[in-house]
C-alpha positions in Angstrom: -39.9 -69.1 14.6 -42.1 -65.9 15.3 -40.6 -65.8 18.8 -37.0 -65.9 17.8 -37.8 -63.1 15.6 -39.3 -61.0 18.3 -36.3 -61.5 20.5 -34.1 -60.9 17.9 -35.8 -57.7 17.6 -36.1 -56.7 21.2 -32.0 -57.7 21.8 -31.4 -55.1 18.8 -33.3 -52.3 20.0 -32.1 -52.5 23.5 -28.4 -52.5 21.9 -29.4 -49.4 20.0 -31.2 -48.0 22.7 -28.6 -48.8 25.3 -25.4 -49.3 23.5 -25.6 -47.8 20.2 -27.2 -44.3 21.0 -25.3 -42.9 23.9 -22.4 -43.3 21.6 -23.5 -41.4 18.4 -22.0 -38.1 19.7 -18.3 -39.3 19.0 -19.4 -39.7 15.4 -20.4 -36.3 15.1 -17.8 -33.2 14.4 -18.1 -29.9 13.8 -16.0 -27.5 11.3 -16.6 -24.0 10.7 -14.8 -20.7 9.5 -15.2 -16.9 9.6 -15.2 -15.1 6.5 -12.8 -12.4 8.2 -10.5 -11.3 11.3 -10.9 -7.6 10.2 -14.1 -6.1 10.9 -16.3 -2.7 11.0 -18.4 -2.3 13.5 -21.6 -3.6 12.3 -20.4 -5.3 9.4 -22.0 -8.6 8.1 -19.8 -11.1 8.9 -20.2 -14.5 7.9 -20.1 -18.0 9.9 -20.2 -21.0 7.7 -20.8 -24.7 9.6 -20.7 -28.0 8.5 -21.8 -31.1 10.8 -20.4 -34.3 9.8 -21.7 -37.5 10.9 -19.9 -40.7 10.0 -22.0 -43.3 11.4 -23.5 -46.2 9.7 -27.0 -45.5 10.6 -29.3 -42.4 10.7 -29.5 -40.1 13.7 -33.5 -39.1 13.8 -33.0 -37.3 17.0 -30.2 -34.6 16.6 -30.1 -30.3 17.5 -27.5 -28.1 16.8 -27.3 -25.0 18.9 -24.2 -22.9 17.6 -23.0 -19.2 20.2 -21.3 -16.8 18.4 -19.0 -14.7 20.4 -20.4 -13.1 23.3 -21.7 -9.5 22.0 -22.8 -10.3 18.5 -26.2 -10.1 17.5 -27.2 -12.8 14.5 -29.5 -11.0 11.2 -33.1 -11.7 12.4 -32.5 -12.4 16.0 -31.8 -10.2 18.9 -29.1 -12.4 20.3 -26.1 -14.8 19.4 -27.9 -18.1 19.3 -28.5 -20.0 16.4 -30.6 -23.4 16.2 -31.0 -26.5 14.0 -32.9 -29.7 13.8 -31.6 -32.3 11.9 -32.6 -36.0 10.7 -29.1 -36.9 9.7 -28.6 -39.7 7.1 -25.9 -42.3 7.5 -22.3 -40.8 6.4 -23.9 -37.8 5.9 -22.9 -33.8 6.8 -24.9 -30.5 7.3 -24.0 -27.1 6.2 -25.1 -24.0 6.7 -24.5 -19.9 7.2 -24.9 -17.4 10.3 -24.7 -14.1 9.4 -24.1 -11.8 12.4 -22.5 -8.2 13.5 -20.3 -7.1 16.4 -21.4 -3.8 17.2 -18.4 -1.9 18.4 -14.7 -1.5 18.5 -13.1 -4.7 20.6 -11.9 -8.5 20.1 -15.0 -11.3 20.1 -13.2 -14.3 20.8 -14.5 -18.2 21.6 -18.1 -18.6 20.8 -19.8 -22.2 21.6 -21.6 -24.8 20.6 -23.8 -28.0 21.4 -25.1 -31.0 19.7 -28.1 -32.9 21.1 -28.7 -36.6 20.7 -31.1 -38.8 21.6 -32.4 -42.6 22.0 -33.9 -44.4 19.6 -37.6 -44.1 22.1 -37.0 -40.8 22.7 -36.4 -41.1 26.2 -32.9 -40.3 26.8 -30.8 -37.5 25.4 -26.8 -36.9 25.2 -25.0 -33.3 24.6 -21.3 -32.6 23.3 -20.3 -29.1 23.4 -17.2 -27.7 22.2 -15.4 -24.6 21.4 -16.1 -22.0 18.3 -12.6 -20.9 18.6 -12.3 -17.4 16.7 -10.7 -13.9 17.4 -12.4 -11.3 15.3 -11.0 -7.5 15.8 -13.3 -4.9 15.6 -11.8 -1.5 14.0 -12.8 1.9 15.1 -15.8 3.2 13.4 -15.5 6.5 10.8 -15.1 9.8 12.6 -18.2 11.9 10.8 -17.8 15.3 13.1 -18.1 18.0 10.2 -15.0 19.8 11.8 -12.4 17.2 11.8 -13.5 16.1 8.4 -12.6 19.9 7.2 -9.4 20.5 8.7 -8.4 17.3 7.4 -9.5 18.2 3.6 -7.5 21.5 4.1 -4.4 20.2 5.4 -4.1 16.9 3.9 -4.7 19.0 0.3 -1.5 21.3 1.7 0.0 18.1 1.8 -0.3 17.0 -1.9 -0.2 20.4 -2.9 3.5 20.6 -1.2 4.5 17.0 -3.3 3.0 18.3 -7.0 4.3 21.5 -7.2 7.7 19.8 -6.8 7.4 17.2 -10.1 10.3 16.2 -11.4 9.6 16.2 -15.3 13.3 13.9 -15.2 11.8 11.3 -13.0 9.6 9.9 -15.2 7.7 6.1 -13.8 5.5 5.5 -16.3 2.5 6.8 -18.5 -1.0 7.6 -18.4 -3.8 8.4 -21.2 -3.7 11.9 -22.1 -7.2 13.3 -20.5 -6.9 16.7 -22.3 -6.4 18.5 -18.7 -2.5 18.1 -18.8 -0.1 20.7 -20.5 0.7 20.1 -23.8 4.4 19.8 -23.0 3.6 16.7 -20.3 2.7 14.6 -23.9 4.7 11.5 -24.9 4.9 11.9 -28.8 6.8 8.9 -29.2 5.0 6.9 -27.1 1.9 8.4 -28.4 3.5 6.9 -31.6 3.5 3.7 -30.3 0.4 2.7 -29.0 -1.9 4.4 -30.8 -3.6 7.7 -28.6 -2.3 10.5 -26.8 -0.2 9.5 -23.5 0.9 12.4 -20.9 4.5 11.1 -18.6 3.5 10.4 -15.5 6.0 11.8 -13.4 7.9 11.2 -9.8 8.4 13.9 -7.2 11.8 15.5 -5.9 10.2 15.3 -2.4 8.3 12.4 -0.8 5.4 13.5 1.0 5.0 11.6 3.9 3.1 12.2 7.6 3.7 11.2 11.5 0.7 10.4 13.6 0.5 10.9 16.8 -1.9 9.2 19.3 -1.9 10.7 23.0 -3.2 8.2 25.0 -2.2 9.7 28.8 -5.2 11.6 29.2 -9.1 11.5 28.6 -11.5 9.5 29.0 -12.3 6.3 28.0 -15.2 8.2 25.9 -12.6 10.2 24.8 -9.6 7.8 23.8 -12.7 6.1 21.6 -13.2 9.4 20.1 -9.5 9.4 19.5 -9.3 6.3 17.4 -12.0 7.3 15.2 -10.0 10.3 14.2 -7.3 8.5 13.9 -8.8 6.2 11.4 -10.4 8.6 9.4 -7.2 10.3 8.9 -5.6 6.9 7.9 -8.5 6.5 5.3 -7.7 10.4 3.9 -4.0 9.7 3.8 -4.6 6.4 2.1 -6.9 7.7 -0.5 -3.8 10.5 -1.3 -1.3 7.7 -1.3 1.0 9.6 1.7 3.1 7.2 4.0 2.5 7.6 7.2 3.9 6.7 10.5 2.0 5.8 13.8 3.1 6.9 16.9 1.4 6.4 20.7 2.0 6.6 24.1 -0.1 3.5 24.8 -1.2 0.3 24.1 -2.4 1.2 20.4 1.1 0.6 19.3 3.6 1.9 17.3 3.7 1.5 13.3 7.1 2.3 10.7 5.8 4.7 7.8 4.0 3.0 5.4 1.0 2.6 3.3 -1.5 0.5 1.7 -3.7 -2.4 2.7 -1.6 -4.3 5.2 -0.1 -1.5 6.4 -3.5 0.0 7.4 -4.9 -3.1 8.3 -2.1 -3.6 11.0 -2.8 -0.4 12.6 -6.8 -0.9 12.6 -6.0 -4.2 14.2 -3.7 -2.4 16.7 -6.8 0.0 17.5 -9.1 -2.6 18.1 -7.4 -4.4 20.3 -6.2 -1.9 22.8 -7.5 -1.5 25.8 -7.0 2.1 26.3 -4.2 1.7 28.7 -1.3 4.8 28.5 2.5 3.9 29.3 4.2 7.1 29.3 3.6 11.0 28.9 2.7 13.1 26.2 6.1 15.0 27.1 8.0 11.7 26.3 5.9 10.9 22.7 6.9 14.3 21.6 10.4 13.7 22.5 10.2 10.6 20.9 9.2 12.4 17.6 11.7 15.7 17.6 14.5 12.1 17.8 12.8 10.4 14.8 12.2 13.6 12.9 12.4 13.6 8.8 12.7 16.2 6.6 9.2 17.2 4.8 7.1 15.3 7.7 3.4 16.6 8.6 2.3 16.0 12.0 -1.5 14.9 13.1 -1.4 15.2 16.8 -4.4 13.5 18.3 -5.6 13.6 21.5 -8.5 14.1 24.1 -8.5 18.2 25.6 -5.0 19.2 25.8 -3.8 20.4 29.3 -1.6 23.8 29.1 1.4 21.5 30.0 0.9 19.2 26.9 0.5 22.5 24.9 3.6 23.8 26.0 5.0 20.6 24.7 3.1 21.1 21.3 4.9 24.3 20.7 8.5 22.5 21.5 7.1 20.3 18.9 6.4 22.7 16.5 10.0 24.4 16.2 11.3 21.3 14.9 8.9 21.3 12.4 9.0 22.3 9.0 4.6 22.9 8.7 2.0 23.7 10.9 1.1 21.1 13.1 -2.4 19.5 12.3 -4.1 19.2 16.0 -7.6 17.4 16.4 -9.0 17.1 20.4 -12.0 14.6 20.4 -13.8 16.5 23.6 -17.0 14.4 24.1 -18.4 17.0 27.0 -19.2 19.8 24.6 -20.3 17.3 21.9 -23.0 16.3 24.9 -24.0 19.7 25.5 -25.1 20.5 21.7 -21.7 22.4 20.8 -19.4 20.9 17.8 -15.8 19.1 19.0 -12.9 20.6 19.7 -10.8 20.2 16.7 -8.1 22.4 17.4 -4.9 23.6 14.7 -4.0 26.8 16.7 -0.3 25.5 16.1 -0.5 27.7 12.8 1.5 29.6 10.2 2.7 28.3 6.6 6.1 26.3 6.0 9.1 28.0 8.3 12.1 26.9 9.0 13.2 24.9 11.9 14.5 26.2 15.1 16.8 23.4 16.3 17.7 23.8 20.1 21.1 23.6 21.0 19.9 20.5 23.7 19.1 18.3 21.1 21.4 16.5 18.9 
């Protein structure tokens, strides 16, 4: 009796040894999601994973080696490789979190992974791998030059000074709480009446303030162009914060974006600056052109671009006549930032609101 047991035994540990295990792979699978497609650069982004095994027996050999996208670095680590060891239980799953950053502007895409089995003697071992299939955009870091940052509070405050002093007191859209800063004559009595406390009208503006941003991308360096987004996005961020619509406007692979304004609009646009790959279709002659066509009435300009040549400044100045403010012009030139000097952020295209000179070539 003894003896039948012992075969009995042996024929079931050779089936699991030789049957059984190399098969316990295709009962494994692997899900996992990213807690965003938008990034900053260095921001803690999230990879949650969960290992499902729907076999009937345990695994007591099994590793899990997960690759996030090629350029991350995991919290902890100094690379993008994260490890587990697991004794699974039968019909069980295992979950877990990877917290990582990408450290720069870009697109991480298709990390990895692998999942170890082995025998039931230890003597054998099986690996599936697979894809981490993701596409993560990196945005443009902040722009933190002390220049920039104080033409931009200057002429982005022209802006909104240009839309209040032209309230309409008819227009009203709604009502705020009366903070004891607004004229007395701004106060709702009736309303007041109604719900209890002072309310002021909160009123529309004859004029919509709104802005065109243009990105030259036909020139510079690749240093440069980088420099160039983060301006760009720190003027987004300014214009955002003021609730101006603005238009984006390049010469390259960055795009082209209506007038708008809000979270999609400027998520769109990040996503459009991390993901290009600094490549420039046409001149800075042609963007120009393309603006004095698509020009509005009450539209400030942020022209954008590495060191102007005396050709592209020529073109500014075409620019300017058709419009009705100074032109706002930031150069990002990395050279004299190296040598200790501050950037070139340039708005020599000066003088307050004058009227447009319209050239007699252009309809």
């Amino acid at each position: 009796m003894s003896t039948y047991i012992l075969v009995g035994l042996a024929v079931i540990v050779l089936l699991m040894q030789f049957v059984i295990a190399p098969r316990v792979s295709q009962h494994l699978r692997l899900r996992y999601s990213f807690d965003t497609e938008l990034a900053e650069p260095g921001e803690k982004i999230a990879y949650t994973g969960r290992l499902l095994s729907d076999f009937f027996l345990p695994i007591p050999y099994l590793n899990l080696y997960e690759y996030m996208p090629e350029g991350a670095v995991i919290y902890g680590k100094k690379d993008n490789m994260e490890s587990h060891s697991i004794f699974m239980l039968p019909n069980r799953s295992f979950s877990h979190t990877v917290f990582f950053t990408l450290p720069k502007r870009g697109v991480y895409q298709n990390g990895k992974y692998y999942v170890e089995t082995g025998d039931f003697l230890g003597l054998n071992s099986w690996v599936k791998t697979g894809k981490i299939s993701t596409d993560i955009t990196v945005m443009p870091k902040l722009c933190n030059d002390t220049p920039v940052l104080e033409i931009l509070g200057g002429y982005i405050g022209d802006i909104s000074v240009r839309r209040f002093i032209m309230e309409d007191p008819v227009l009203t859209i709604g009502y705020l709480e009366y903070t004891g800063r607004e004229p007395m004559k701004k106060i709702s009595w009736k309303h007041s009446a109604k719900v209890g406390k002072l309310m002021v009208k909160n009123s529309d503006y004859t004029v919509d303030a709104n802005a065109v941003i243009m990105l030259n991308m036909a020139s510079g360096s690749d240093e440069e162009k980088e420099k160039c987004f983060e301006i760009v996005r720190t003027v987004c961020e300014r214009l955002e914060q003021e609730k101006i619509p603005y238009k984006f406007m390049s010469n390259g692979d960055a795009g082209n974006l209506e007038e708008g304004f809000g979270k999609k609009h400027f998520n769109q646009l990040m996503t459009n600056l991390g993901r290009s790959r600094l490549y420039s279709y046409y001149s800075f002659e042609s963007l120009a052109e393309r603006c004095i066509r698509d020009r509005k009435k009450s539209c400030s300009y942020f022209v954008i671009s590495a060191p102007l040549s005396d050709d592209d400044r020529a073109t500014l100045i075409r620019l300017q006549r058709y419009s009705e403010y100074k032109i706002c012009v930031l150069e990002a030139d990395v050279d004299m930032q190296k040598s200790g000097d501050e950037p070139k952020v340039n708005s020599k295209i000066s003088g307050e609101k004058q009227e447009a000179e319209v050239a007699d070539d252009i309809s």
